[in-house]
PATORLO-849026 format. One record per residue (C-alpha): chain; x, y, z; residue number from 1. Coordinates in nm, 4 decimals. Layout:
N
<atom unit="A" east="X" north="Y" up="Z" pos="NUM"/>
...
//
This chain:
330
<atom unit="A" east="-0.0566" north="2.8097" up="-2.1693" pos="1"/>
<atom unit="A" east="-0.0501" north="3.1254" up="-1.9686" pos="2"/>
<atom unit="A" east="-0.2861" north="3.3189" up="-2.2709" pos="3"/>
<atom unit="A" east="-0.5412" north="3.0166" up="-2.2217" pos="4"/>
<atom unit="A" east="-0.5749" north="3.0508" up="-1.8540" pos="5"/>
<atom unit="A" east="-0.6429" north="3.3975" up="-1.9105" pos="6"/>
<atom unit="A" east="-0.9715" north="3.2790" up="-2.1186" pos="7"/>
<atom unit="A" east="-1.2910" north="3.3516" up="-1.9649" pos="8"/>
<atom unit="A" east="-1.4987" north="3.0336" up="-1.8638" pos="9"/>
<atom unit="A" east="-1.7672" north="3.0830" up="-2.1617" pos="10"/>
<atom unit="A" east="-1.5061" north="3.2100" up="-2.3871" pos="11"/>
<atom unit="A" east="-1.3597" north="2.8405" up="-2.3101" pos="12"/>
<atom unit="A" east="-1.6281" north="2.6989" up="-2.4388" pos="13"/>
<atom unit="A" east="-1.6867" north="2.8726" up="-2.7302" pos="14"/>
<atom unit="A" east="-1.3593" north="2.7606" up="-2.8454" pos="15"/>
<atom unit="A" east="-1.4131" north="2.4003" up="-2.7625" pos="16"/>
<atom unit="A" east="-1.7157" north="2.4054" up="-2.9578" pos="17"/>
<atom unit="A" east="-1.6019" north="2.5669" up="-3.2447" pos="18"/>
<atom unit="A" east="-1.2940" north="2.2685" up="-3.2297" pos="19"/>
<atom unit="A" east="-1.5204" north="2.0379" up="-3.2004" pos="20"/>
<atom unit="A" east="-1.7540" north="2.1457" up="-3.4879" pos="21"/>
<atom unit="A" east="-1.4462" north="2.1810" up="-3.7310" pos="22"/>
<atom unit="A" east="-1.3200" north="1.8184" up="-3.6451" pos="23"/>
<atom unit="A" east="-1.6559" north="1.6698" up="-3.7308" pos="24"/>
<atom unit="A" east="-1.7208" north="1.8826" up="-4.0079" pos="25"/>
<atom unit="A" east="-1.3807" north="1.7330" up="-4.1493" pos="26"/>
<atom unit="A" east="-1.4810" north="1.3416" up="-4.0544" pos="27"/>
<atom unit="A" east="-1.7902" north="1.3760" up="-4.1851" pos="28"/>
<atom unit="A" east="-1.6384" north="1.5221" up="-4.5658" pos="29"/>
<atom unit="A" east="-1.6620" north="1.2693" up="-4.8325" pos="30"/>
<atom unit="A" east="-1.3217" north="1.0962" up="-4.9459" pos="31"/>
<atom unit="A" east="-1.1756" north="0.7791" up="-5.0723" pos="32"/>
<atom unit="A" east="-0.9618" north="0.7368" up="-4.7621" pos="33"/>
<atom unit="A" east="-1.2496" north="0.6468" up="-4.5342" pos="34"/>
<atom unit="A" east="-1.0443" north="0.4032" up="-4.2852" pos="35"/>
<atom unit="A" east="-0.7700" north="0.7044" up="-4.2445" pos="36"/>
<atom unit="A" east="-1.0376" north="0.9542" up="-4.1396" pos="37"/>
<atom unit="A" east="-1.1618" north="0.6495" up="-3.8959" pos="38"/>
<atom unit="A" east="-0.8548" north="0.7356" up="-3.6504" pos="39"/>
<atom unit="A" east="-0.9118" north="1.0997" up="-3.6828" pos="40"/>
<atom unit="A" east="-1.2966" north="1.0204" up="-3.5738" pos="41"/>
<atom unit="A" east="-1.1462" north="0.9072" up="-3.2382" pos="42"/>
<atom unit="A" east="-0.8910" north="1.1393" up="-3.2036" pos="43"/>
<atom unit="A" east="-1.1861" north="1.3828" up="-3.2118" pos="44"/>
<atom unit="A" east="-1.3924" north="1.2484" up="-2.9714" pos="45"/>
<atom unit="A" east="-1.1474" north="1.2181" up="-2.7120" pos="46"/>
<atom unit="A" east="-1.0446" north="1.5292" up="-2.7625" pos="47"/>
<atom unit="A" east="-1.3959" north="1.6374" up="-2.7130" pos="48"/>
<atom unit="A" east="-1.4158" north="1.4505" up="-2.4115" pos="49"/>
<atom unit="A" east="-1.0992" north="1.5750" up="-2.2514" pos="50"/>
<atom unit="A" east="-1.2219" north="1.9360" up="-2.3446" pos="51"/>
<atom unit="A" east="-1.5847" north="1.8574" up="-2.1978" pos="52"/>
<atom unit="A" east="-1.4464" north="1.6720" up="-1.8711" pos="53"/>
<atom unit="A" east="-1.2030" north="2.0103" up="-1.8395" pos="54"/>
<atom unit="A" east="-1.5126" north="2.2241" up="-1.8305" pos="55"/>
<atom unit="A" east="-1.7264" north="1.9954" up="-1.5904" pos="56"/>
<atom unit="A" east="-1.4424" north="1.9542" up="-1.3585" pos="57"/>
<atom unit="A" east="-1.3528" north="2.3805" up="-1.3877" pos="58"/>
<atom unit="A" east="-1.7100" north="2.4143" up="-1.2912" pos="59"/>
<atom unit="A" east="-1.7093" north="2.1942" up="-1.0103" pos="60"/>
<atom unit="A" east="-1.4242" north="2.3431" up="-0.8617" pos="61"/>
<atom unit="A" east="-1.5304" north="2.7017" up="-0.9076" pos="62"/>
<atom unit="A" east="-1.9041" north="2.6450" up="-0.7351" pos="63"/>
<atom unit="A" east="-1.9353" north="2.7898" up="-0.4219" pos="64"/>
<atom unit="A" east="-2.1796" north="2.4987" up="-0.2916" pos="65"/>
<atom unit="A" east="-1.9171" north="2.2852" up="-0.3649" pos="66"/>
<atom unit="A" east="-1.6382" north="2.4610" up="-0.1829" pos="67"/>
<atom unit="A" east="-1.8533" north="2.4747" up="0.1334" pos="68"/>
<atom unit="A" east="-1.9046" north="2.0924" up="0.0777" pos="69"/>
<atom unit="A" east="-1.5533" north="2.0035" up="0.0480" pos="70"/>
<atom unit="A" east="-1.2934" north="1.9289" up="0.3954" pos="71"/>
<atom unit="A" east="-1.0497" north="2.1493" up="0.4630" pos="72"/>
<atom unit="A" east="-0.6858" north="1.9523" up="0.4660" pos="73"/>
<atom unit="A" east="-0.5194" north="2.1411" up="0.7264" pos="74"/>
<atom unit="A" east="-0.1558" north="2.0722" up="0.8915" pos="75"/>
<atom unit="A" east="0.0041" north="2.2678" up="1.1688" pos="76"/>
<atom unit="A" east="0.3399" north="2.2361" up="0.9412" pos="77"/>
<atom unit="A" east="0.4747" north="2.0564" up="0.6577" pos="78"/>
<atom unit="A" east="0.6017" north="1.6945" up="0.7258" pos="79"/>
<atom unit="A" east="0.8947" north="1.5287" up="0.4662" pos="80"/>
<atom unit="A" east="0.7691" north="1.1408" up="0.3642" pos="81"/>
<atom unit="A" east="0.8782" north="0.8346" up="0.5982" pos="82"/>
<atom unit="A" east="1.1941" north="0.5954" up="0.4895" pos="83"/>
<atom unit="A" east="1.3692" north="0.3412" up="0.6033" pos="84"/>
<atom unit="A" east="1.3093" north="0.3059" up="0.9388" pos="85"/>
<atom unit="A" east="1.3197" north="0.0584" up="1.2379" pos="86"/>
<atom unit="A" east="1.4385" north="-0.0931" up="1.5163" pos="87"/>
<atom unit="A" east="1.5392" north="-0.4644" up="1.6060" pos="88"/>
<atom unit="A" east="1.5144" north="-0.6294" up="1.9797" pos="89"/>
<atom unit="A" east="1.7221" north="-0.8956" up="1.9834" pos="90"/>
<atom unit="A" east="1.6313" north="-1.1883" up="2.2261" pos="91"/>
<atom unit="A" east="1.8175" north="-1.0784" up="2.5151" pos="92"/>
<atom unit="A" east="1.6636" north="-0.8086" up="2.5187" pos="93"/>
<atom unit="A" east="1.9162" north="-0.5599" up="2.3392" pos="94"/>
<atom unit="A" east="1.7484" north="-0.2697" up="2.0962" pos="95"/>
<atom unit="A" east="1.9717" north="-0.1879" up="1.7582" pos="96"/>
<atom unit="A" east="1.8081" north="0.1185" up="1.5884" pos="97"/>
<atom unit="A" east="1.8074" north="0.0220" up="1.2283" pos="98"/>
<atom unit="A" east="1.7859" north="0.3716" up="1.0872" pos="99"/>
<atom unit="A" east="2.0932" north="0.4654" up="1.3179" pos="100"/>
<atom unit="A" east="2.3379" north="0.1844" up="1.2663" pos="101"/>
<atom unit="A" east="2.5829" north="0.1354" up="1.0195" pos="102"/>
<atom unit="A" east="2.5930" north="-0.0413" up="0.7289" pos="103"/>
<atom unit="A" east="2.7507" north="-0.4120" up="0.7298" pos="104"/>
<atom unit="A" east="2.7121" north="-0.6563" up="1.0320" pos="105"/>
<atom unit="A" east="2.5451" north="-0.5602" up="1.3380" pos="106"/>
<atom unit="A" east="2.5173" north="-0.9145" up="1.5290" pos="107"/>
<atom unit="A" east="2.7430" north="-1.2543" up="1.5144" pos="108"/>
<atom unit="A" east="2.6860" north="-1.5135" up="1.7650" pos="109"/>
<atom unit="A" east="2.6126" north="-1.9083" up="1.8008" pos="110"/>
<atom unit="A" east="2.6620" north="-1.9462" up="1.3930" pos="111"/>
<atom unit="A" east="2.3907" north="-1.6273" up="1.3545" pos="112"/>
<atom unit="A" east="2.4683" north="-1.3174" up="1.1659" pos="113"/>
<atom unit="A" east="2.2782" north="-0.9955" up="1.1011" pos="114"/>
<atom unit="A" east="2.3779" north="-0.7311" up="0.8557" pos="115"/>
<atom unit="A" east="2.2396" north="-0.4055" up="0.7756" pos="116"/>
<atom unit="A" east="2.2417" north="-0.3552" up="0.3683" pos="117"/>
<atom unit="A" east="2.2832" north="-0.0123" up="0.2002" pos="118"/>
<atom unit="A" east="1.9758" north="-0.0196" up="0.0229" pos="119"/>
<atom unit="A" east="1.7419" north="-0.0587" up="0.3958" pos="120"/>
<atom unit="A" east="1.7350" north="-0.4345" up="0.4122" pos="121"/>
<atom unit="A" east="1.7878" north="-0.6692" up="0.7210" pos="122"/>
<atom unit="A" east="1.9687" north="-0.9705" up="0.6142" pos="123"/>
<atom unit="A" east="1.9356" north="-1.2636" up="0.8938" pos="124"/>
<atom unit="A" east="2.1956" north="-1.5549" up="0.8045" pos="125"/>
<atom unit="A" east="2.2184" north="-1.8593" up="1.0083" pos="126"/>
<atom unit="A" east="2.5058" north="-2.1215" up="0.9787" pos="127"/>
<atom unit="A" east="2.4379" north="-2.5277" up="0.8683" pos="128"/>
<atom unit="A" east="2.5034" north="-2.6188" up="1.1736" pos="129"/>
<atom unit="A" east="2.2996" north="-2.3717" up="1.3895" pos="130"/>
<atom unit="A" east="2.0210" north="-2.4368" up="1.1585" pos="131"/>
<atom unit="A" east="2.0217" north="-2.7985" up="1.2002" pos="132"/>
<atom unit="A" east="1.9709" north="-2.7426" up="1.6325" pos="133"/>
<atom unit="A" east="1.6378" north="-2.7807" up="1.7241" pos="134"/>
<atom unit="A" east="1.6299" north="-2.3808" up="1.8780" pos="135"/>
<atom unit="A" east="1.5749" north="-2.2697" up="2.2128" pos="136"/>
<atom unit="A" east="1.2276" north="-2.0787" up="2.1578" pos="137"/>
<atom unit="A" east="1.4441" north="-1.7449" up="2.1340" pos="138"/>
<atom unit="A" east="1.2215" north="-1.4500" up="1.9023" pos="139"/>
<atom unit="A" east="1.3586" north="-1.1681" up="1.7607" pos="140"/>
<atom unit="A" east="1.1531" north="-0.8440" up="1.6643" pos="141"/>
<atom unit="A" east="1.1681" north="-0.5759" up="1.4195" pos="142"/>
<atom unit="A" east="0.9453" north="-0.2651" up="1.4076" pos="143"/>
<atom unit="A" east="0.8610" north="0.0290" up="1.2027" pos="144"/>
<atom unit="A" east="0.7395" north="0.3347" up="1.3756" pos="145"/>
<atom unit="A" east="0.5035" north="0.5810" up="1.2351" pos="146"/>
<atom unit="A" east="0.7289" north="0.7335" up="0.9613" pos="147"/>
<atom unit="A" east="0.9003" north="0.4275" up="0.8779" pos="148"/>
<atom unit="A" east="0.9071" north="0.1045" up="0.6615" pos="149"/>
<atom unit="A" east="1.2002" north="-0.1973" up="0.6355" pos="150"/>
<atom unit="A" east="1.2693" north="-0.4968" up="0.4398" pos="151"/>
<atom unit="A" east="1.4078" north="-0.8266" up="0.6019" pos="152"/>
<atom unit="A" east="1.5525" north="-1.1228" up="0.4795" pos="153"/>
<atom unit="A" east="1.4441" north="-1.4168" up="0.7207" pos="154"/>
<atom unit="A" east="1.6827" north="-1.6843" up="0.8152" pos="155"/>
<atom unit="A" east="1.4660" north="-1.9431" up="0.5534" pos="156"/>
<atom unit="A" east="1.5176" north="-1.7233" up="0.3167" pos="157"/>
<atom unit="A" east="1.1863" north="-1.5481" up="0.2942" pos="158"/>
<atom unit="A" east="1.1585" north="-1.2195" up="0.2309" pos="159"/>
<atom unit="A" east="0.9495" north="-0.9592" up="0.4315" pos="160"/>
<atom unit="A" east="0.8501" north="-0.6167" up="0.3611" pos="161"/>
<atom unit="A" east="0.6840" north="-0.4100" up="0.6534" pos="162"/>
<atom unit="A" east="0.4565" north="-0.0810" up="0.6246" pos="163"/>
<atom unit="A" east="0.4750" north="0.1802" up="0.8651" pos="164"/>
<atom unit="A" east="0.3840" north="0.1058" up="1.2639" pos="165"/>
<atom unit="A" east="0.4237" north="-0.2479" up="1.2090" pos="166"/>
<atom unit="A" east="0.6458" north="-0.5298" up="1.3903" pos="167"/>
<atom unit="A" east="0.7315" north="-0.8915" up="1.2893" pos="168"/>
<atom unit="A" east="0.8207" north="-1.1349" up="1.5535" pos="169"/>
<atom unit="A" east="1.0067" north="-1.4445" up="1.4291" pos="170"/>
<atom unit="A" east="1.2434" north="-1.6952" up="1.5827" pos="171"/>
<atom unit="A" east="1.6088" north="-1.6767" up="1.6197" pos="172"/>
<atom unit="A" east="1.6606" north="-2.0413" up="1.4158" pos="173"/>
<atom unit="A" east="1.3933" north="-2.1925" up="1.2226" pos="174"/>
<atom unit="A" east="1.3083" north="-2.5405" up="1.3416" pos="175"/>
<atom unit="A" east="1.0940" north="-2.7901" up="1.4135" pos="176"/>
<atom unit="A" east="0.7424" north="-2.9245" up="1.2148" pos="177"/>
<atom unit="A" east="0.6969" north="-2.5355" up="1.0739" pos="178"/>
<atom unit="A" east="0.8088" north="-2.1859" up="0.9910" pos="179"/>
<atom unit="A" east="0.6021" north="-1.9473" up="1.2502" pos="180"/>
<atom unit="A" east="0.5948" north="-1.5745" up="1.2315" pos="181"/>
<atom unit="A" east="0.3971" north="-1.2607" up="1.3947" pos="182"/>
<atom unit="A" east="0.2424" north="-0.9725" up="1.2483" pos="183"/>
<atom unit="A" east="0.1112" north="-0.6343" up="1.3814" pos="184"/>
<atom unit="A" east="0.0507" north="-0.4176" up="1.1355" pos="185"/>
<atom unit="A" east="0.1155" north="-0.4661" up="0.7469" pos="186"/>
<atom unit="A" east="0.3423" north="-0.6581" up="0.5785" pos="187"/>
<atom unit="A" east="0.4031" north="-0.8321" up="0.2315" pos="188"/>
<atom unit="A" east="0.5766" north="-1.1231" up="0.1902" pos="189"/>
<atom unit="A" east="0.7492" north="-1.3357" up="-0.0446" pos="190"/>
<atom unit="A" east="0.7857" north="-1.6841" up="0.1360" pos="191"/>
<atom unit="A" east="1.0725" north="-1.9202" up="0.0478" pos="192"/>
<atom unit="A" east="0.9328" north="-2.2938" up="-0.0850" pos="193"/>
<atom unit="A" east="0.9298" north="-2.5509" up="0.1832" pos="194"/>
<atom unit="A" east="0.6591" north="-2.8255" up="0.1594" pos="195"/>
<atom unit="A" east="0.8178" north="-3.0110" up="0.4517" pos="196"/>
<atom unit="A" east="0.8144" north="-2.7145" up="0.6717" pos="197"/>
<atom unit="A" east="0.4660" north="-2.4801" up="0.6330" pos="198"/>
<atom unit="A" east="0.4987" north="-2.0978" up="0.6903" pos="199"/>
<atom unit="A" east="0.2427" north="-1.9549" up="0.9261" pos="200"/>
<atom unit="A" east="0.2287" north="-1.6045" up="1.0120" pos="201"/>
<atom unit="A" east="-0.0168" north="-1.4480" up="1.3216" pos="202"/>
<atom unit="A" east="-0.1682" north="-1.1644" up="1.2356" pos="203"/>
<atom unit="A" east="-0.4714" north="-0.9580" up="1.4757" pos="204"/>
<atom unit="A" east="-0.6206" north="-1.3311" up="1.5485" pos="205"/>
<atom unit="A" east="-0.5890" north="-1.4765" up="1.1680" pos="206"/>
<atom unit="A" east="-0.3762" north="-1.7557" up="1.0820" pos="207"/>
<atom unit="A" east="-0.1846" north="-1.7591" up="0.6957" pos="208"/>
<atom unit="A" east="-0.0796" north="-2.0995" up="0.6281" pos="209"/>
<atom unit="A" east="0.1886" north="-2.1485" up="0.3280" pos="210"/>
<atom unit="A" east="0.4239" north="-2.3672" up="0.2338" pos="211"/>
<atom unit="A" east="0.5466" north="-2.0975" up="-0.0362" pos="212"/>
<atom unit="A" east="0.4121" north="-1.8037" up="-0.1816" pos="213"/>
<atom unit="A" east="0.3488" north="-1.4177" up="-0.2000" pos="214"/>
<atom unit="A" east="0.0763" north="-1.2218" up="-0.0101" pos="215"/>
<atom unit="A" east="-0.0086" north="-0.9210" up="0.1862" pos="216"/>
<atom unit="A" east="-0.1201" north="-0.9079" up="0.5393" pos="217"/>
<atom unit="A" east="-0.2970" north="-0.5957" up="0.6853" pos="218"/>
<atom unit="A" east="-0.4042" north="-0.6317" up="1.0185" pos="219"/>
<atom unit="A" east="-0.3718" north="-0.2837" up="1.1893" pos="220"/>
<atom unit="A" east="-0.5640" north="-0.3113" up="1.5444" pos="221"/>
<atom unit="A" east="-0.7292" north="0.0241" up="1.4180" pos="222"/>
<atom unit="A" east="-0.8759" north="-0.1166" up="1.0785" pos="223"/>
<atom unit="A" east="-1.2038" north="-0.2921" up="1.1214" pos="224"/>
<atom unit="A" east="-1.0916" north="-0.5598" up="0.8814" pos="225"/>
<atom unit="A" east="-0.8088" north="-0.8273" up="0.8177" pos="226"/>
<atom unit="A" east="-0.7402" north="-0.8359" up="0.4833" pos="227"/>
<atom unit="A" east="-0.5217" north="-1.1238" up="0.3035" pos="228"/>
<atom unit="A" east="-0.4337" north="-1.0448" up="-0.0588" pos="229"/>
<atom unit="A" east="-0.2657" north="-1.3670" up="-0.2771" pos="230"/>
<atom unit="A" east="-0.0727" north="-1.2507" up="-0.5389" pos="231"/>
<atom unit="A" east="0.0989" north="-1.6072" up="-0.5932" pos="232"/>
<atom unit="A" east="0.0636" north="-1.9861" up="-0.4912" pos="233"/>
<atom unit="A" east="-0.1905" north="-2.0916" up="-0.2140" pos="234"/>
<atom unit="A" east="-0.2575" north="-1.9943" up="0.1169" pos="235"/>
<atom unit="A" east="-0.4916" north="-2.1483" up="0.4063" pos="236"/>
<atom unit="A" east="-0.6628" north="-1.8714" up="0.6287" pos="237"/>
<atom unit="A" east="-0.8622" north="-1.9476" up="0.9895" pos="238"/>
<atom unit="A" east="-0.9826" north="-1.7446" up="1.2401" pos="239"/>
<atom unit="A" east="-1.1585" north="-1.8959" up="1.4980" pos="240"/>
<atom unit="A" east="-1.3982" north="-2.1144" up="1.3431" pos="241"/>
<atom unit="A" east="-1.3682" north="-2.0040" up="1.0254" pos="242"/>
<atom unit="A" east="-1.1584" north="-2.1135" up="0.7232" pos="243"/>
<atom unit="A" east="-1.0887" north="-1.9872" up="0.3962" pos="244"/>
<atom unit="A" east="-0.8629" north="-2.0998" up="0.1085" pos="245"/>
<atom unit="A" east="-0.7060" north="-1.8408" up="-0.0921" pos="246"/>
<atom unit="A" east="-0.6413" north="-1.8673" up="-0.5248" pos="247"/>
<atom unit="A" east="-0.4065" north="-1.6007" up="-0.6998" pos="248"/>
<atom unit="A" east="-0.6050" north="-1.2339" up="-0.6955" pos="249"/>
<atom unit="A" east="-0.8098" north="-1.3096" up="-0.4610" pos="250"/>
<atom unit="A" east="-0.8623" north="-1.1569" up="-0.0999" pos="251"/>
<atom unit="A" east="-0.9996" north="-1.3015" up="0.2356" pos="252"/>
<atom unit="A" east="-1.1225" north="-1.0233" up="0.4922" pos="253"/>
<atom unit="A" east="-1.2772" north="-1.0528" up="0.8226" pos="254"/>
<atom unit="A" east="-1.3562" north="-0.8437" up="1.1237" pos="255"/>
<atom unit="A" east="-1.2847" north="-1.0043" up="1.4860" pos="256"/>
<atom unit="A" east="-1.6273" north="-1.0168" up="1.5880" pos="257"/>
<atom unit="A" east="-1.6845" north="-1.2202" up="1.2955" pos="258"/>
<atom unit="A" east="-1.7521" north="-1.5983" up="1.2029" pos="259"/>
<atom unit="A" east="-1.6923" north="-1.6191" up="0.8545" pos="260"/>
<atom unit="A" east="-1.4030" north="-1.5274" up="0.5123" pos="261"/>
<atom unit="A" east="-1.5509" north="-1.2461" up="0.2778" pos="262"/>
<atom unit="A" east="-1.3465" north="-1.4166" up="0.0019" pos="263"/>
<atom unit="A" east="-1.3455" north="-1.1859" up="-0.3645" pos="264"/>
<atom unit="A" east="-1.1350" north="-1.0608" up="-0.6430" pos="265"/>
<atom unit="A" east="-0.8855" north="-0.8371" up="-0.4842" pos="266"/>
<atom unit="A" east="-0.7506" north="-0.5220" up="-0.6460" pos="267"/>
<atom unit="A" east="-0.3848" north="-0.6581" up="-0.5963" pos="268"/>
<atom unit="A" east="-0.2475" north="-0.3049" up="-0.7392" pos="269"/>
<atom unit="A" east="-0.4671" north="-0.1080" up="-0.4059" pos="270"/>
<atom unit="A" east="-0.3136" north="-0.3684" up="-0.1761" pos="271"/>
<atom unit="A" east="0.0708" north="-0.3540" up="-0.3393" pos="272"/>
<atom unit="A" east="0.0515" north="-0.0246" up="-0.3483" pos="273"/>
<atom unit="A" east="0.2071" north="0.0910" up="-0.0451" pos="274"/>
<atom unit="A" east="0.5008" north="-0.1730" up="-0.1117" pos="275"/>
<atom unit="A" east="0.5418" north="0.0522" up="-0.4405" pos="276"/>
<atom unit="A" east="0.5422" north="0.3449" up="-0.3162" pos="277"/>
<atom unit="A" east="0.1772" north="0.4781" up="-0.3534" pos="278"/>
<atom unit="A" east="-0.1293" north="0.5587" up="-0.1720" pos="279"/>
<atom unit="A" east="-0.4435" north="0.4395" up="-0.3895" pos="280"/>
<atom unit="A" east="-0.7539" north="0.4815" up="-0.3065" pos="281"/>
<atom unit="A" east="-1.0490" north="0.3189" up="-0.4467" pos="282"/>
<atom unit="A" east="-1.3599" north="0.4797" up="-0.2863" pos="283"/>
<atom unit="A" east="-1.1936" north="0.5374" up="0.0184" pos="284"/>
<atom unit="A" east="-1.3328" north="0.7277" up="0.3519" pos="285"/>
<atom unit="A" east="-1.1750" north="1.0278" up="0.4647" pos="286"/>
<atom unit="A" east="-1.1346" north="0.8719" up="0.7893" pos="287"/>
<atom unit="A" east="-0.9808" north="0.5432" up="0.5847" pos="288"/>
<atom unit="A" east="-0.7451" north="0.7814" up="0.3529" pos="289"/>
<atom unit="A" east="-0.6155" north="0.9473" up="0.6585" pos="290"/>
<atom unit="A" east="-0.5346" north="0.6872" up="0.8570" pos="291"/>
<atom unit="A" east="-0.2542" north="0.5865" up="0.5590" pos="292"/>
<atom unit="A" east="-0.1500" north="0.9475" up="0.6111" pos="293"/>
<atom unit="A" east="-0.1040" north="0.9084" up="0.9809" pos="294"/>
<atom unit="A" east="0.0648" north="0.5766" up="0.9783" pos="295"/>
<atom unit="A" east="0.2967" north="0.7621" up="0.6974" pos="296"/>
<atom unit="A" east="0.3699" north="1.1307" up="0.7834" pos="297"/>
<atom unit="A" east="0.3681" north="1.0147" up="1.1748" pos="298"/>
<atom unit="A" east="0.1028" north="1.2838" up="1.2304" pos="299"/>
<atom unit="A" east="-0.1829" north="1.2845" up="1.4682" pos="300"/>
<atom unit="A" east="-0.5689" north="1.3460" up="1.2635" pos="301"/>
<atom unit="A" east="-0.8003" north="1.5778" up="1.4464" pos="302"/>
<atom unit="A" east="-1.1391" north="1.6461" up="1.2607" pos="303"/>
<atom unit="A" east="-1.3340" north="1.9555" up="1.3176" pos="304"/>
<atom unit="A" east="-1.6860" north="1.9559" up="1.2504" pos="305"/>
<atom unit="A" east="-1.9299" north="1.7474" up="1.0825" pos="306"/>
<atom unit="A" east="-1.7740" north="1.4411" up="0.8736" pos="307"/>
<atom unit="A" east="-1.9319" north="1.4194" up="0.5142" pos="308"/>
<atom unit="A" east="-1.9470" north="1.1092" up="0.3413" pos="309"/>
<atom unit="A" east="-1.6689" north="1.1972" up="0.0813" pos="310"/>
<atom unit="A" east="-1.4938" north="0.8892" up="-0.1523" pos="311"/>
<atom unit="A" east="-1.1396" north="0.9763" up="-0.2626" pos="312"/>
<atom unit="A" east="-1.0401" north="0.7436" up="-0.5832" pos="313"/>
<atom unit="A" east="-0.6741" north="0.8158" up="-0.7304" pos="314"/>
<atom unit="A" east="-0.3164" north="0.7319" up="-0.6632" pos="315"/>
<atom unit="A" east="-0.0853" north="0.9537" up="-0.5117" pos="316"/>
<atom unit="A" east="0.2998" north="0.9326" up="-0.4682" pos="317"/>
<atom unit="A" east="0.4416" north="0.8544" up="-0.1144" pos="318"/>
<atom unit="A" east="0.7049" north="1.0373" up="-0.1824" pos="319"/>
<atom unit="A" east="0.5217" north="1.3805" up="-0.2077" pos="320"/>
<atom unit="A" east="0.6018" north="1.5754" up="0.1264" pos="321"/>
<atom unit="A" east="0.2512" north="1.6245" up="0.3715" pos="322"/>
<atom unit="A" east="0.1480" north="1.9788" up="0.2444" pos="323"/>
<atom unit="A" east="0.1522" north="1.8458" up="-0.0990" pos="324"/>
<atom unit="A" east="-0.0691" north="1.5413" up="-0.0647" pos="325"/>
<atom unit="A" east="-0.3037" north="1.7373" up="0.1458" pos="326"/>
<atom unit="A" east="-0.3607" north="1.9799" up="-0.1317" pos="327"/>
<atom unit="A" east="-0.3924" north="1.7008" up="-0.3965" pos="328"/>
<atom unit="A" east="-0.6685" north="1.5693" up="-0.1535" pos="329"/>
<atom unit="A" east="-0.8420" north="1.9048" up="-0.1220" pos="330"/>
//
């Protein structure tokens, strides 16, 4: 309340205290009802350690060492979140702007239809009998600018979600001994089940082999790592000379210059999170946590000064404007 914030720090404490001293002085009482005062014993301490983790963090905030310490979040103006953004070159070469067009069908030809779907999807039909041709080698391409994200229904049926400043290249008809794909950027799919035809998607020199399944991809030319996050199924992963195999949870990473997988338990909620519509960091850089916020707000990072090793840990809504996840930061 307003009367509380007006509460000198050690007048703050007092209070606590005295709360705190009350509460046990009441556990501790004799009484029949021993398993009732149980919960209140609890109740107490986490009160206590809500009211002690309110002080420490007050007094961290308030040092002056500390505010020296800290980076200053700075933007020349105030940004809105990204959306549904994106743009799809067709294989002769025509551009549609995705977050232009109009809802319902943007291409029919040769037994293949395109639609545009209310809700920011890409839905990519093809007819039986186009499907059954053996395909010309003809790729289309969407892509997400800074700013912008998209969902696509492939002509297999697999679904594809793509992160900001990302681009999937895929054919025109799926054909042939396997289901191939290409990935800059970040994407997450959720591949349709076809043991007869594998699904193998390209991404920054690794190679995800499926025959059905859902993962994440991030391979962003300016991350240091590929990572590969299995949320369902099986999935193959080679780079090079190297070759990993994927269970559910788990997540293969690897740097180019590399020769082997880094295969561990992944923290599938950090790696869905963007999909969600979060930012989650878990011990994250400032130059890591700011490249999100690039790739997002479409906004170039300059740093000034010496860069401290600060970890950010927390989860933070995409759908706060710039200003406000910069303070939230601070």
């Amino acid at each position: 309340s307003e009367d509380w914030n007006n509460v000198e720090m050690g007048g703050k404490q007092e209070i606590g205290e005295e709360m705190y001293a009350k509460i046990s002085e009441a556990i501790q009482a004799p009484s029949k009802k021993a398993k009732s005062y149980s919960f209140f014993k609890y109740a107490a301490a986490a009160i206590f350690i809500a009211i002690s983790a309110g002080f420490y963090f007050y007094k961290l905030n308030d040092s002056p060492s500390l505010k020296e310490n800290n980076p200053k979040l700075v933007s020349t103006g105030d940004r809105a979140p990204g959306g549904n953004k994106a743009t799809l070159t067709l294989a002769n070469g025509t551009v549609i702007s995705l977050t232009d067009a109009a809802n319902g069908d943007l291409v029919k030809q040769s037994g293949i239809s395109i639609a545009k779907t209310a809700d920011g999807q890409l839905v990519y039909k093809v007819s039986a009998a186009a499907n059954s041709e053996k395909g010309n080698g003809a790729f289309n391409t969407i892509t997400t600018p800074n700013g912008g994200q998209y969902q696509i229904l492939l002509p297999d049926g697999s679904k594809v979600w793509l992160n900001a400043a990302s681009s999937l290249k895929f054919p025109t008809v799926f054909s042939g001994t396997e289901r191939k794909v290409e990935l800059n950027g970040e994407a997450y799919f959720e591949v349709a089940k076809n043991r007869k035809v594998p699904f193998t998607v390209d991404a920054n020199g690794t190679k995800v082999l499926v025959l059905g399944t859902h993962f994440n991809v991030m391979a962003y030319e300016d991350e240091k790592l590929v990572k590969t996050t299995l949320l369902e199924g099986s999935v193959k992963l080679s780079h090079a000379d190297a070759v990993a195999f994927l269970k559910p949870g788990q997540q293969g990473t690897i740097a180019g210059n590399e020769r082997d997988y880094k295969v561990q338990e992944a923290d599938v909620a950090s790696a869905m999170a963007w999909k969600n519509g979060y930012f989650l960091f878990d011990n994250a850089s400032l130059p890591q946590l700011m490249r999100q916020i690039s790739r997002w707000y479409d906004v170039d990072v300059v740093y000034a000064g010496g860069l401290k090793d600060h970890e950010f840990v927390g989860e933070v809504s995409r759908n706060y404007s710039l200003m406000k996840i910069l303070r939230i930061l601070e």
